[in-house]
N, C-alpha and C positions, 0 to 999 in steps of 0.2 A: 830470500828467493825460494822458490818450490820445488822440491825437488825429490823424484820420482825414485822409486826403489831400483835396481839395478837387475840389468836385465838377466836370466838366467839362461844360458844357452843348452843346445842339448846336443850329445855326438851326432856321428853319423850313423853310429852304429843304432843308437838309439831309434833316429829316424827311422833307420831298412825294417828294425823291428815295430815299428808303431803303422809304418806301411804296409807289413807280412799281416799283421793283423786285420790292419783296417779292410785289407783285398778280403780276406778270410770271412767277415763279418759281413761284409757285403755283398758276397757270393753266396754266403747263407741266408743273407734276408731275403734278398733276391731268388734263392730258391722257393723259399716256404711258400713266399708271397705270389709267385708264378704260379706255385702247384693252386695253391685256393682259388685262387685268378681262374686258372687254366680246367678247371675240376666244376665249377658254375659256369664259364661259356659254355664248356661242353654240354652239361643241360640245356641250355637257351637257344644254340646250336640243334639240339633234338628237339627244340621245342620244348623239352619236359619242363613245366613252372615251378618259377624259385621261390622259395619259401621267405616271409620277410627277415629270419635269421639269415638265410643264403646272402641279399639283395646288402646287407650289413658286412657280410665279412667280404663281399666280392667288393664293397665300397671304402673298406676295413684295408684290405689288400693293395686295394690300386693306390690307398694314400700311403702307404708304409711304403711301396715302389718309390715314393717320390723322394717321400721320408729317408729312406737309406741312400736313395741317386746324392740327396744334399750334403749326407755326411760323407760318404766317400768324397765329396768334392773341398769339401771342409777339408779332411785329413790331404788331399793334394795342396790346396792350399798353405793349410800347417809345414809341411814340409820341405817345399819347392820354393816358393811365391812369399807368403807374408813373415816380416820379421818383426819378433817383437817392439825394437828401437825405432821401427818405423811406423809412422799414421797405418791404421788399419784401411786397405784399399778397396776402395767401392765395391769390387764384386765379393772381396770376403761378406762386407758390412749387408751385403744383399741376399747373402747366402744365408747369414745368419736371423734376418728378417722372415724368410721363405721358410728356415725351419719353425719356428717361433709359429709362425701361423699354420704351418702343416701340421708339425704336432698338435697343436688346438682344433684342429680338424679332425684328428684320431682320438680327440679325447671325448667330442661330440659325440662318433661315430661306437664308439665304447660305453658311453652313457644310453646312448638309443637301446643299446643290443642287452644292457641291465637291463630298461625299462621294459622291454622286448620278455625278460626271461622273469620279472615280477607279473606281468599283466598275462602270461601263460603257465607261469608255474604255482603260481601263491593263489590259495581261495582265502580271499578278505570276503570275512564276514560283515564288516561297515556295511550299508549302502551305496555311501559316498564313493569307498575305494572301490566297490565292485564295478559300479557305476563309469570310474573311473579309466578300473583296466579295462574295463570293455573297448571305452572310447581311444586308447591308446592303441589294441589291436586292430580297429577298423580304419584307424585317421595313422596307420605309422610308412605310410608312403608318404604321408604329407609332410611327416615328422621329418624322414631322411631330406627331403625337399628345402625345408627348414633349417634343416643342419646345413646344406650347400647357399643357405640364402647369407643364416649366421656369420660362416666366414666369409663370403664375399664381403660383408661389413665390416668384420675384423680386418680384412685386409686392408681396403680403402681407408679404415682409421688407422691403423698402423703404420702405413705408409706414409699417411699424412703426416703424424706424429715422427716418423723418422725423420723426415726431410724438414718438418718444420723446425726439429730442435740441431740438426747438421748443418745447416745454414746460419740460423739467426744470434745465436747466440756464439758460435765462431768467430762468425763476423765482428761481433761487437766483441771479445776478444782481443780482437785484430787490432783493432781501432784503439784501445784504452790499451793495451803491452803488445810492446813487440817481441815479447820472449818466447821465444819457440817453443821449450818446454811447458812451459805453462801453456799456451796454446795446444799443444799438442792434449795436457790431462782433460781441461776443458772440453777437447773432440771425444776423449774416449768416456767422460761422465755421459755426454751426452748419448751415446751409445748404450751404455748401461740402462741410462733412464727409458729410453727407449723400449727396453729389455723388459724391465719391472712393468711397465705402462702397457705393453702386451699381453704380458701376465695376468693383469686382471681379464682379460676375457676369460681364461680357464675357471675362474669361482664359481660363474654359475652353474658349467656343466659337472666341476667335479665336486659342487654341493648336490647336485641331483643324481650323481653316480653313486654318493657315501650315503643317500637317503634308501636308494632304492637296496644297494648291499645290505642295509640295515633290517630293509623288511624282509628281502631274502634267510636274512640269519635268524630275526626273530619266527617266520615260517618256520625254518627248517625243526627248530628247536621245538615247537607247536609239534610238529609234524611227528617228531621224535618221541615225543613224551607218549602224544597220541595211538601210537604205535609199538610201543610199549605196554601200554594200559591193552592192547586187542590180540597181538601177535606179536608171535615171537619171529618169524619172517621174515630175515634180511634182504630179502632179493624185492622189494616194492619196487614197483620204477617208477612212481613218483620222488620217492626219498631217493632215489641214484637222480636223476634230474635235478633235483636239489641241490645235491653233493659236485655234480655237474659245476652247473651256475657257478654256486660258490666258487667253485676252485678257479675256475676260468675269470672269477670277478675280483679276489684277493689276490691271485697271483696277478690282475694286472694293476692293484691297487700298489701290491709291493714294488712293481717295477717300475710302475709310473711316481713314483715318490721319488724313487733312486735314481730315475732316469731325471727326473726336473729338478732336484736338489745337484745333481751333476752339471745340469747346466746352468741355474742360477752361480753357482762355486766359478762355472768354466770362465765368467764373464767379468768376475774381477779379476781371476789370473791371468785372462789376455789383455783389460784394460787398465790396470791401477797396477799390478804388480808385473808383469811381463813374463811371467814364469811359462815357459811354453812345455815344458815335461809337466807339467800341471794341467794344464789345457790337452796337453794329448792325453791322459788319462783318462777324465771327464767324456773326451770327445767317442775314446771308447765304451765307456761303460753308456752313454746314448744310444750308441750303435748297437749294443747288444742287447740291450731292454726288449726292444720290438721285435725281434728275431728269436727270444725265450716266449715271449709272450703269442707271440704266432704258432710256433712251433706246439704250445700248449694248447691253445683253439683247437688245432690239429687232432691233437691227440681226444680231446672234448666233444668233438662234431663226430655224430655218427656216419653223416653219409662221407666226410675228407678221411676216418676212418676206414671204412669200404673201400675207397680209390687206393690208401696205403697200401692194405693188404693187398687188391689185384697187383698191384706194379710188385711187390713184393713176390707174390707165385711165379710173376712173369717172368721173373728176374731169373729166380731159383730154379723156372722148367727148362730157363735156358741155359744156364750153367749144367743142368742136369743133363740137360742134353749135347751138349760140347764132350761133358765129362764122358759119356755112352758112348759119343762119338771116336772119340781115341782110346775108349780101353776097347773096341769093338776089333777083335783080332782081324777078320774079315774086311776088315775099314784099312788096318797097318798094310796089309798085302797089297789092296787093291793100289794102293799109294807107294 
């Protein structure tokens, strides 16, 4: 007979903290994402037109809103609602579907905004590749277009694929043992496969994010030498645009590795092994990939730049002025 590893339970105390956390994490993604959100309506609001970087990270933004709504809902879950010794229940298995394809949605919308900072930052001397980036900056509304056409197909196969492998082979199952445990591993492989079988959507766009990093880095390093052999000049802004890119492009290289290694990891330990202090880990370290990675665009983007500093002076002319306002002796009296 079959028989499944034993389940690992976790306090309470453990929960309140994996809960303090998860609120924490999602009140910060939730902010960044708002402020980029809320800093390009305001343009489009004045009328003033967005740049196809803007029209990315405002696209960038709203899916990372959805992206963090799912994991805080996940970590409710985790806590309250699902136990490991029990069949995973539809709305977990739904929640888990929904990120699986929203992340592949951010990983699209990541990949444009490479191609975005190759076809405006890099002079390919090819024909071919200049050729190329040209046709990228003129056709990349079509591009993002694309990207929302992509996942709608990822979704519909996805979905397909969940329900086709939750039903059919349970069933039959069902029918050849009546052993509940073994029916029960049977439901959660098929989860897993589920899992992997989504997964391959992600190859293509993040072969086409590690090509285009690639030419960015071989540029820079062009750019570098070149620049060397003429001046001694540190302040080019092309080579800080460069420097730019990259950093906003490896840092989300790193995070997105940590972040999908966490959750391929999270999916045997909720389905094969039951380890639920396992899976709250994991479910953290997802949570926070996109809220470092946001936070970093931030800091990267010149004009979400600009918007910091103002809210910043505002901040400080009013402290400043609260503070004038009570040491103001004239002010103590009138009071």
């Amino acid at each position: 007979m079959l028989t499944l590893i034993p389940t690992i339970t976790v306090p309470s105390e453990g929960k309140t903290v994996f809960l303090f956390l998860s609120v924490l994490e999602f009140a910060v993604g939730i902010l960044v994402n708002v402020f980029i959100s809320s800093v390009n309506f305001r343009d489009m609001v004045r009328r003033q037109p967005l740049s196809t970087c803007d029209l990315v990270l405002l696209s960038l933004s709203l899916t990372r809103l959805f992206l963090h709504g799912l994991l805080f809902l996940d970590a409710i879950q985790l806590t309250h609602f699902q136990r490991m010794k029990d069949p995973l229940s539809a709305s977990y298995q739904t929640i888990l579907m929904l990120w699986m394809i929203t992340n592949q949605a951010s990983l699209w919308l990541i990949t444009c905004l490479s191609l975005l900072y190759c076809s405006k930052i890099v002079h390919f001397s090819q024909a071919f590749l200049l050729c190329l980036a040209r046709w990228i900056s003129r056709k990349f509304s079509r591009m993002l277009l694309s990207t929302v056409l992509l996942t709608s197909v990822c979704t519909v196969i996805c979905s397909w694929d969940f329900f086709n492998r939750s039903h059919f082979p349970v069933a039959t199952a069902l029918v050849m043992n009546n052993n509940t445990e073994l029916n029960l591993h049977f439901a959660n492989l098929n989860l897993f496969h589920s899992f992997l079988f989504c997964s391959l959507g992600s190859i293509p766009p993040f072969l086409c994010f590690l090509v285009s990093s690639g030419v960015l880095i071989a540029s820079l390093g062009r750019h570098m030498r070149t620049m060397r052999a003429k001046t001694r000049d540190s302040r080019d802004p092309s080579l800080e645009a460069h420097i730019r890119a990259l950093k906003s492009l490896i840092s989300f290289l790193c995070l997105f590795v940590v972040s999908f290694c966490a959750a391929l990891l999270s999916v045997p330990l909720l389905v094969l092994w039951h380890n639920k202090l396992g899976v709250m880990v994991c479910v953290g370290i997802m949570a926070a990939c996109p809220s470092v990675h946001a936070a970093l665009l931030i800091s990267g983007n010149a004009k979400l730049r600009r918007a910091v500093d103002s809210i910043l002076l505002w901040v400080q002319s009013r402290l400043k002025g609260k503070a004038d306002h009570k040491a103001d002796p004239r002010t103590a009296d009138q009071c």
